[in-house]
C-alpha positions in Angstrom: -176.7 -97.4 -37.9 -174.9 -94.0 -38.1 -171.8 -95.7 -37.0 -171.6 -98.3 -39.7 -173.2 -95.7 -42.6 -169.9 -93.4 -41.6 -167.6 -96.7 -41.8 -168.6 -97.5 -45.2 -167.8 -93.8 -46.7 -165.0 -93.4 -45.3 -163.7 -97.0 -46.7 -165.2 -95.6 -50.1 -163.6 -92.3 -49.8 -160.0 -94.5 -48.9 -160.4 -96.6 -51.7 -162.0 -94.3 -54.5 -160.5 -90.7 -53.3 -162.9 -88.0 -52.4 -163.7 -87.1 -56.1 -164.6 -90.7 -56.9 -166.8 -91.4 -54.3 -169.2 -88.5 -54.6 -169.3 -89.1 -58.1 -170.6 -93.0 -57.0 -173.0 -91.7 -54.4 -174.5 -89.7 -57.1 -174.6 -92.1 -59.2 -176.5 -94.4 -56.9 -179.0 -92.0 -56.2 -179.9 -90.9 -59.9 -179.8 -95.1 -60.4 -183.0 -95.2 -57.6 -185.1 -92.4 -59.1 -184.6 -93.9 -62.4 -183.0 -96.7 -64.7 -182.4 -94.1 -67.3 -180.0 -91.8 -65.5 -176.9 -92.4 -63.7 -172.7 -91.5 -63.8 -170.8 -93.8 -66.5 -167.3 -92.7 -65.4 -164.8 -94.8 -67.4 -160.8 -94.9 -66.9 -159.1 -96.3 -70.0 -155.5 -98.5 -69.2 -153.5 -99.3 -71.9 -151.8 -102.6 -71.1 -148.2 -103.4 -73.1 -148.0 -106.4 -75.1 -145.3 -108.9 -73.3 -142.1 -109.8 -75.2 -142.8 -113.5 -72.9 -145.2 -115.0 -71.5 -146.5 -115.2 -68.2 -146.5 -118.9 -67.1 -144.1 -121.6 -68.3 -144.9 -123.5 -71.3 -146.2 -126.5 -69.2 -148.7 -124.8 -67.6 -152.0 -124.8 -69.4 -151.4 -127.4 -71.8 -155.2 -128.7 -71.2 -156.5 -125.4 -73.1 -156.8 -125.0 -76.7 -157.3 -121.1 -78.2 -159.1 -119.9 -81.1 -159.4 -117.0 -82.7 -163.1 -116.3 -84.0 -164.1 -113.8 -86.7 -167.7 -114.9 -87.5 -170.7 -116.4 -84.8 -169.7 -119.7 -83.3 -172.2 -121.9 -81.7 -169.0 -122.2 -79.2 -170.1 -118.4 -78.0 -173.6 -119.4 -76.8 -172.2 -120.4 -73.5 -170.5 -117.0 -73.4 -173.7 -116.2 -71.8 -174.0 -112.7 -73.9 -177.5 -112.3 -76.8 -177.2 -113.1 -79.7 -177.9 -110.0 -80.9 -174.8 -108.6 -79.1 -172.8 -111.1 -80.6 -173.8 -110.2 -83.9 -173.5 -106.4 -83.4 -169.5 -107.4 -82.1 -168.6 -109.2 -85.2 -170.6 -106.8 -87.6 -168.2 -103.5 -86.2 -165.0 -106.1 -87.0 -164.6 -107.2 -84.0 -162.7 -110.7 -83.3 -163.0 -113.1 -80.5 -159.7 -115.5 -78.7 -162.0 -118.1 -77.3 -160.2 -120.7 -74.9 -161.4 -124.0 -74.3 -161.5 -127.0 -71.8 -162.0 -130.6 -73.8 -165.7 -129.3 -75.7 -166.2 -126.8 -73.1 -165.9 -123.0 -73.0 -163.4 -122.0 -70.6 -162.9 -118.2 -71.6 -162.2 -115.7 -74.4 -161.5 -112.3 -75.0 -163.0 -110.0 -77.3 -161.4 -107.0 -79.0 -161.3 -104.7 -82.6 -158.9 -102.7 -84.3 -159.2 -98.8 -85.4 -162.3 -98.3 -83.7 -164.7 -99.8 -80.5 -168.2 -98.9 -80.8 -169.1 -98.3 -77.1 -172.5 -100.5 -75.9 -173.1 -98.7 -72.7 -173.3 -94.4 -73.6 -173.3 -93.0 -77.3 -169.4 -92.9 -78.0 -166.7 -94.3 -80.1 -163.2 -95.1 -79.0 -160.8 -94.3 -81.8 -157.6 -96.0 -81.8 -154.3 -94.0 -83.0 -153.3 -94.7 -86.9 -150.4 -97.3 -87.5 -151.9 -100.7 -86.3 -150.0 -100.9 -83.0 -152.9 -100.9 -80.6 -155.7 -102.8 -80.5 -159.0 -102.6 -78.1 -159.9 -105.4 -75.9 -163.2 -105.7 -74.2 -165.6 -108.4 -72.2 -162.5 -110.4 -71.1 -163.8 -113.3 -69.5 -163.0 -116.6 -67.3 -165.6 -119.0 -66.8 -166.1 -119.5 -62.3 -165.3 -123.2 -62.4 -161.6 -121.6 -64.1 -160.9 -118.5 -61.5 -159.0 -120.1 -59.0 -156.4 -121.5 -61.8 -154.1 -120.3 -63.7 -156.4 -119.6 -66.9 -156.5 -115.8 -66.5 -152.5 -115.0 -67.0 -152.3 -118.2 -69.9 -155.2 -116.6 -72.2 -153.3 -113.5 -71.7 -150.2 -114.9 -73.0 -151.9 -116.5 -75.8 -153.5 -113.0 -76.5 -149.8 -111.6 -76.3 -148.5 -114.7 -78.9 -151.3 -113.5 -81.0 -151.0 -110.0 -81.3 -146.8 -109.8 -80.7 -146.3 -110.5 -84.7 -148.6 -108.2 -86.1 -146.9 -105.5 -84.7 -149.3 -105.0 -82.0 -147.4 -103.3 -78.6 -150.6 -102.2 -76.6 -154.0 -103.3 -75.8 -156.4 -100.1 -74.5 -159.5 -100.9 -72.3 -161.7 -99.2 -70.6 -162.9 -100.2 -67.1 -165.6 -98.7 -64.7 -163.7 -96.0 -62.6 -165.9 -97.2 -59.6 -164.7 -100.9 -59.6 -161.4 -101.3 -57.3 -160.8 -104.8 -58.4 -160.9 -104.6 -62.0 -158.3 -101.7 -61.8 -156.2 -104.2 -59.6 -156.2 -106.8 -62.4 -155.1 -104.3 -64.6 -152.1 -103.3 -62.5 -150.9 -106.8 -62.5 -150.6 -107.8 -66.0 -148.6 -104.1 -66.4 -151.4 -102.1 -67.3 -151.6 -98.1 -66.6 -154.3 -95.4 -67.0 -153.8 -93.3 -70.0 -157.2 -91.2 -69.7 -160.9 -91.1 -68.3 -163.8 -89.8 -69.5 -167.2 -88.9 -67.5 -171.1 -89.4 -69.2 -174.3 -88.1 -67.4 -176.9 -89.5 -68.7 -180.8 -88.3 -68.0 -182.8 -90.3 -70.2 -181.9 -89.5 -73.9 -179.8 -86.7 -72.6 -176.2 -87.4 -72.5 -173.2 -84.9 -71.3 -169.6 -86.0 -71.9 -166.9 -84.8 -70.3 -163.5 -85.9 -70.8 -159.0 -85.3 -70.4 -159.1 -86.8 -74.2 -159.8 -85.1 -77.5 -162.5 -83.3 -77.9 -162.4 -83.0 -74.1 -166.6 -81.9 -74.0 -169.7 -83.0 -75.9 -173.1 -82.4 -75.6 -175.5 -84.8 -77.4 -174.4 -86.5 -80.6 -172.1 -89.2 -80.7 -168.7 -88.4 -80.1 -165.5 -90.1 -81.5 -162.7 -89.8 -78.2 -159.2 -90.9 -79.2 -157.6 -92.9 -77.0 -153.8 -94.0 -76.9 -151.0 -95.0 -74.5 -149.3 -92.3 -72.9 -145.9 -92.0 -74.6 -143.0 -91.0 -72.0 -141.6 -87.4 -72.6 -138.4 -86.6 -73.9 -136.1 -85.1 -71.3 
C-alpha cells in the first residue's frame, strides 16, 4: 500500500512539478472536508489563429457549422442547463455549433472584451483592439473523438474569426489537468499567465502573475493577453 501511495506522487510530482502537486493534494483534501473549499488554479494559453487550416478541404465534408448568437433548441443536447445557456448568451457570448445530418456533433463557445468566469468570482478582460477573443467549453461529442472532428471545428473557428481581424484565442484551462494542456500544445497554443483562488466558503483569495496580481474578496477584473515577444 505504501509502495503504490509513493508511486502515484511521485508520477504526480513528474508530471505536475513539485509546486503543482502540493497545490492538488491540498486541494483534494479541503475538497473532502467540504464542497465549499478547495484550490481553482487556472493557467490561461493563448492559442494563434492559423493563416490555413488544419486538414485538407476533403476532410470533414459531412459537417455543417453555425454560428449561434441567441438559444437554439440545437444546444439542448449540449448537455449544459438552460439557465447556463441563457447566462452565456446574456454576457454576449456566441456559440460555433458543428453538426452531423440533424445531430449535434460539437461547438465551441466564446465572447469578446470580456468572459464572466462561472467557477470563482472573476472576470477575464481581454486587451482593447478586437484582436483576441475568449473561447470556453469547447466540446466534441464521444461518438466524434476518434475522428478527425476536433482539428476541422478548429479550422472552421480559424475561417471564422481570420477576417475580423481576430489573431488569438485566450483560454483558460485547469492547471491540474495534463491532458487538456497537451491539446493545447498541439493546435500551437502557449501559456501567457496563471492565476490561483482559495476558496473557503464565501471567502475567496486571489492570487495571480496578471494585473492586479492580489485580491481579497470582491470580484476582480484580471487582464489577460498573449505574451508579445521582446524587442532585442
Amino acid at each position: 500500500m505504501m509502495t503504490s501511495t509513493w508511486q502515484r506522487l511521485i508520477t504526480l510530482v513528474r508530471e505536475l512539478g513539485s509546486m503543482t502537486a502540493l497545490l492538488y493534494l491540498l486541494d483534494r483534501a479541503l475538497r473532502r472536508l467540504s464542497h465549499r473549499c478547495g484550490f481553482f488554479f487556472y493557467q490561461f494559453w493563448a492559442q494563434p489563429v492559423h493563416d490555413r487550416p488544419r486538414l485538407p478541404p476533403a476532410r470533414g465534408r459531412a459537417y455543417s457549422f453555425q454560428l449561434i448568437q441567441t438559444p437554439d433548441p440545437a444546444l439542448n443536447d449540449l448537455g449544459r442547463p438552460l439557465a447556463v445557456i441563457s447566462q452565456r448568451f446574456s454576457q454576449g457570448a456566441q456559440c460555433l455549433m458543428t453538426t452531423r445530418g440533424d445531430v449535434l456533433a460539437g461547438c465551441i463557445w466564446f465572447v469578446r472584451h470580456t468572459y464572466i468566469e462561472d467557477e470563482v468570482r472573476v472576470d477575464y478582460v481581454l486587451p482593447k483592439g478586437g484582436a483576441c477573443v475568449w473561447d470556453f467549453d469547447v466540446f466534441v461529442a464521444p461518438s466524434e473523438r476518434l475522428g478527425f472532428l476536433f482539428a476541422k471545428q478548429w479550422d472552421a473557428f480559424d475561417a471564422l474569426l481570420k477576417p475580423q481581424g481576430v489573431r488569438y484565442t485566450i483560454s483558460r484551462i485547469n492547471a491540474f489537468n495534463q491532458r487538456s494542456k497537451a491539446s493545447h500544445r498541439s493546435l500551437g497554443a502557449e501559456e501567457c499567465g496563471w492565476a490561483l483562488f482559495l476558496c473557503l466558503g464565501s471567502l475567496q483569495w486571489m492570487m495571480s502573475n496578471q494585473h492586479p496580481f492580489v485580491a481579497f474578496g470582491g470580484r476582480p477584473r484580471l487582464c489577460i493577453g498573449p505574451l508579445m515577444p521582446t524587442k532585442a
